[in-house]
TIMARVO-390239 format. One record per residue (C-alpha): y, z, x negated; residue in one letter; residue number from 1. Coordinates in pm, 1 decimal. Example, Ala and Ser with C-alpha at 12.3 -4.5 7.8 and 13.67 -1.06 7.14 Angstrom:
NODE        c2        c3        c1  code  pos
NODE    -450.0     780.0   -1230.0     a    1
NODE    -106.0     714.0   -1367.0     s    2
//
This chain:
NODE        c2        c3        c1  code  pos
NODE   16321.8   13141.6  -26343.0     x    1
NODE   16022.0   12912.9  -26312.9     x    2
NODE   16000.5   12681.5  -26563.7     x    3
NODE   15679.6   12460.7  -26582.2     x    4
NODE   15299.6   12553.4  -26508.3     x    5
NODE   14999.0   12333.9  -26689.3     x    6
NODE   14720.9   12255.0  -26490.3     x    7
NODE   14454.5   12030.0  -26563.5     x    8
NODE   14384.3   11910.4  -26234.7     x    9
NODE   14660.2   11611.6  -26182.8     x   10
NODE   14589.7   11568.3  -25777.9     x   11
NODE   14740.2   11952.5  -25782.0     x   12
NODE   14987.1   11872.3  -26023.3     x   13
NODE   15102.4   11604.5  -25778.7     x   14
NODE   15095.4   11767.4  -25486.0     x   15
NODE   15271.9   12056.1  -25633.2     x   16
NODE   15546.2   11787.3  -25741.6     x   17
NODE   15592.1   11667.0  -25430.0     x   18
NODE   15576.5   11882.8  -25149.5     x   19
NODE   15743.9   12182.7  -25318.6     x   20
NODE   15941.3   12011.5  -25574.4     x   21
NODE   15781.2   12240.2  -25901.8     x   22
NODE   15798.3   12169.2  -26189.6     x   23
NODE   15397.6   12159.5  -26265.2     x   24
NODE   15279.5   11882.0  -26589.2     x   25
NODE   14950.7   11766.1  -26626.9     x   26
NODE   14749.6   11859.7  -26966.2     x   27
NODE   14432.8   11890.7  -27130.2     x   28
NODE   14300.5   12269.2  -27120.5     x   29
NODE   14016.0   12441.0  -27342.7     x   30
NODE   13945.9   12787.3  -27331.8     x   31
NODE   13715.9   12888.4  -27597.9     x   32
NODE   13547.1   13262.1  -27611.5     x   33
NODE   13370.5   13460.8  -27903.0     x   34
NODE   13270.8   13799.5  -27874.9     x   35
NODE   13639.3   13932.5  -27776.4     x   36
NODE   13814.1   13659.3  -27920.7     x   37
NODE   13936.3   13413.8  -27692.4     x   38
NODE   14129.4   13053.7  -27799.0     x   39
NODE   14340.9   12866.8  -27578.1     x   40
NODE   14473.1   12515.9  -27603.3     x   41
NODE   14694.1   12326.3  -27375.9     x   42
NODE   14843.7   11982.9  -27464.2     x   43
NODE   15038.5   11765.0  -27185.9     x   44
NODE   14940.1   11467.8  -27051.4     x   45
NODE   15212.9   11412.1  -26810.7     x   46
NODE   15569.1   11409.7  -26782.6     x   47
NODE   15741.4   11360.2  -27140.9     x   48
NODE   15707.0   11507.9  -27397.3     x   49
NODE   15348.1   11435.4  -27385.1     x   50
NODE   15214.7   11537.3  -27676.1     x   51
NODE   15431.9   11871.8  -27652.6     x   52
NODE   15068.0   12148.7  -27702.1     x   53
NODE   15011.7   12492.0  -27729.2     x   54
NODE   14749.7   12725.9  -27901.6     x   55
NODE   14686.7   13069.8  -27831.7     x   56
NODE   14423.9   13339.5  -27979.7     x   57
NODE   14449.2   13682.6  -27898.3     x   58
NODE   14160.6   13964.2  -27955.9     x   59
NODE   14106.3   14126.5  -27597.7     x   60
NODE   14137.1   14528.0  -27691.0     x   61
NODE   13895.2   14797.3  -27534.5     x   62
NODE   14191.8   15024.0  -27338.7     x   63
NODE   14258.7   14961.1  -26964.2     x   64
NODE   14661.2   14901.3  -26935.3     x   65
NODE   14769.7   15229.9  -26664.1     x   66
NODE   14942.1   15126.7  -26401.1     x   67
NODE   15286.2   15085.5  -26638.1     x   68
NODE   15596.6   14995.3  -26471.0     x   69
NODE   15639.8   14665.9  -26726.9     x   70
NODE   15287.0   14551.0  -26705.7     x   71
NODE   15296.3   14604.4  -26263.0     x   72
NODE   15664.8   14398.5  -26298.1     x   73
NODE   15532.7   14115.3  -26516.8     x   74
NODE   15182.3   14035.9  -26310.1     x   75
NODE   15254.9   14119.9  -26019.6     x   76
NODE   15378.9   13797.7  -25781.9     x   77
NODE   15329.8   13793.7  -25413.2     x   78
NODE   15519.1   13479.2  -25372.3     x   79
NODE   15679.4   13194.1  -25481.2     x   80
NODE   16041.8   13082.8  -25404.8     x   81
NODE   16186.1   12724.0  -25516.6     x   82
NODE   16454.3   12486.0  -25372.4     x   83
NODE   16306.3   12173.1  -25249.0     x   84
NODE   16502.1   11894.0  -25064.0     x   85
NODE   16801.0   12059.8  -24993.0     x   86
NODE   16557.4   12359.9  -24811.7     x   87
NODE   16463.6   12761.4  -24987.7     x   88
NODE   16102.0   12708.1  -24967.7     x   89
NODE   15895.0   13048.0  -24993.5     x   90
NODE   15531.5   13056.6  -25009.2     x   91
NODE   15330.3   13399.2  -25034.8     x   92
NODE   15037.0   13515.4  -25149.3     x   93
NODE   14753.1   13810.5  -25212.4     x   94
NODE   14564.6   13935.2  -25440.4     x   95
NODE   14431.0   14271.2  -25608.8     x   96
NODE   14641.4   14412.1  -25924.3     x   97
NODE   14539.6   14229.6  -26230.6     x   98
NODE   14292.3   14417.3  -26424.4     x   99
NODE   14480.6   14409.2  -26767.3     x  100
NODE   14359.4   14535.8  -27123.3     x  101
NODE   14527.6   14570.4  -27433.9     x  102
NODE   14533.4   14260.4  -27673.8     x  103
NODE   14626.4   14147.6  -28032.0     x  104
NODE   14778.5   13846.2  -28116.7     x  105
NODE   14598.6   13630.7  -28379.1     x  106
NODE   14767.3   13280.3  -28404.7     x  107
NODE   15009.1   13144.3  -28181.2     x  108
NODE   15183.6   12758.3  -28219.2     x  109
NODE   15349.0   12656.3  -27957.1     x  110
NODE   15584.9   12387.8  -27830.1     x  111
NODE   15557.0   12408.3  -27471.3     x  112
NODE   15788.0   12681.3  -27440.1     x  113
NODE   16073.8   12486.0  -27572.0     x  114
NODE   15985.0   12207.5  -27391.8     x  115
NODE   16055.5   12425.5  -27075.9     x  116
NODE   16373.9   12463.2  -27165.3     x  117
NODE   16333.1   12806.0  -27400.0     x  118
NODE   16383.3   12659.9  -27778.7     x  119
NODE   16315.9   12969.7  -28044.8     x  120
NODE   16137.3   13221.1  -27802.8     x  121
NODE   15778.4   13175.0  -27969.8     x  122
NODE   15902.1   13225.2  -28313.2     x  123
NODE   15907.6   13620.4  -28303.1     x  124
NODE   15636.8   13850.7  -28175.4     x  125
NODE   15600.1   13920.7  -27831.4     x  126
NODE   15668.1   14226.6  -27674.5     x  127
NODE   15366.8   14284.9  -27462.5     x  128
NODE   14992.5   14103.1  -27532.9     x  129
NODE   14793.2   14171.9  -27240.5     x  130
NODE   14421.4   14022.9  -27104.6     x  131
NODE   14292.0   13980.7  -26820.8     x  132
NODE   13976.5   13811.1  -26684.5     x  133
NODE   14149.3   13713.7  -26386.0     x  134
NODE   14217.8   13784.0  -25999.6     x  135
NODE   14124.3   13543.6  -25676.5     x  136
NODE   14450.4   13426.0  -25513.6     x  137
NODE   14509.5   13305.7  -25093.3     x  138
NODE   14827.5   13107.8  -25062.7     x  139
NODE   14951.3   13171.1  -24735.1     x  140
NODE   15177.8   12883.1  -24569.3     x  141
NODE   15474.2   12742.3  -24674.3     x  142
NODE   15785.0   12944.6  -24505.1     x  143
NODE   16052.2   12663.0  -24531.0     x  144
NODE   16442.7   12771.8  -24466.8     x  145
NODE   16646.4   12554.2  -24200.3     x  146
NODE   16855.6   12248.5  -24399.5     x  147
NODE   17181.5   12365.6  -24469.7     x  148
NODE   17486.0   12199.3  -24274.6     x  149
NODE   17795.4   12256.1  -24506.8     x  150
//
């Protein structure tokens, strides 16, 4: 289930809005690094609630994840389904496998989660911290289903 996705670019936020109908907000984004300690903030701009934030630090680890079946499940996403004006609207995409390492949680406080519809989930620990520097992504084009006639 896709809930919401922050960005702080609102022309993509828009655009993801209205030509695929997700549910991307608009917010203010800092990523902050020291030594292996990285910070994260996110607090919405746009739609309500717009003051809804969220602040993450986590201490990246120095063991590679293996290829574990519950890391490969949980990053890897070749494409994107939604329902968008009455049409299934797929749209695929490549890249590598994330290159994941172990983390630790340091401080979490969050309220985006609940604003996505998940009250309570941030208020235990998590079952998995993982890092990653990152992957380059290619969208592919839109593959949109026929409109339904019953």
């Amino acid at each position: 289930m896709f809930c919401s996705l922050e960005s702080a670019r609102l022309a993509f936020v828009l655009g993801a809005r209205w030509t695929l109908g997700l549910n991307y907000t608009w917010a203010k984004m800092q990523i902050e690094a020291r030594d292996d300690v990285i910070s994260y903030r996110s607090r919405r701009r746009w739609p309500a609630p717009r003051a809804a934030s969220t602040r993450v630090v986590v201490r990246i680890g120095d063991s590679a994840v293996p290829d574990a079946p519950l890391a490969t499940f949980l990053t890897s996403r070749w494409g994107l389904h939604t329902h968008h004006l009455g049409r299934l609207v797929y749209l695929p995409n490549r890249h590598q496998p994330w290159p994941l390492v172990d983390a630790q949680l340091l401080d979490l406080k969050d309220e985006l989660v609940a604003a996505a519809g998940l009250p309570g989930l941030t208020s235990r620990p998590p079952d998995s911290v993982l890092f990653s520097r990152g992957v380059r992504t290619q969208f592919g084009r839109p593959q949109i289903s026929p409109r339904s006639t019953t």
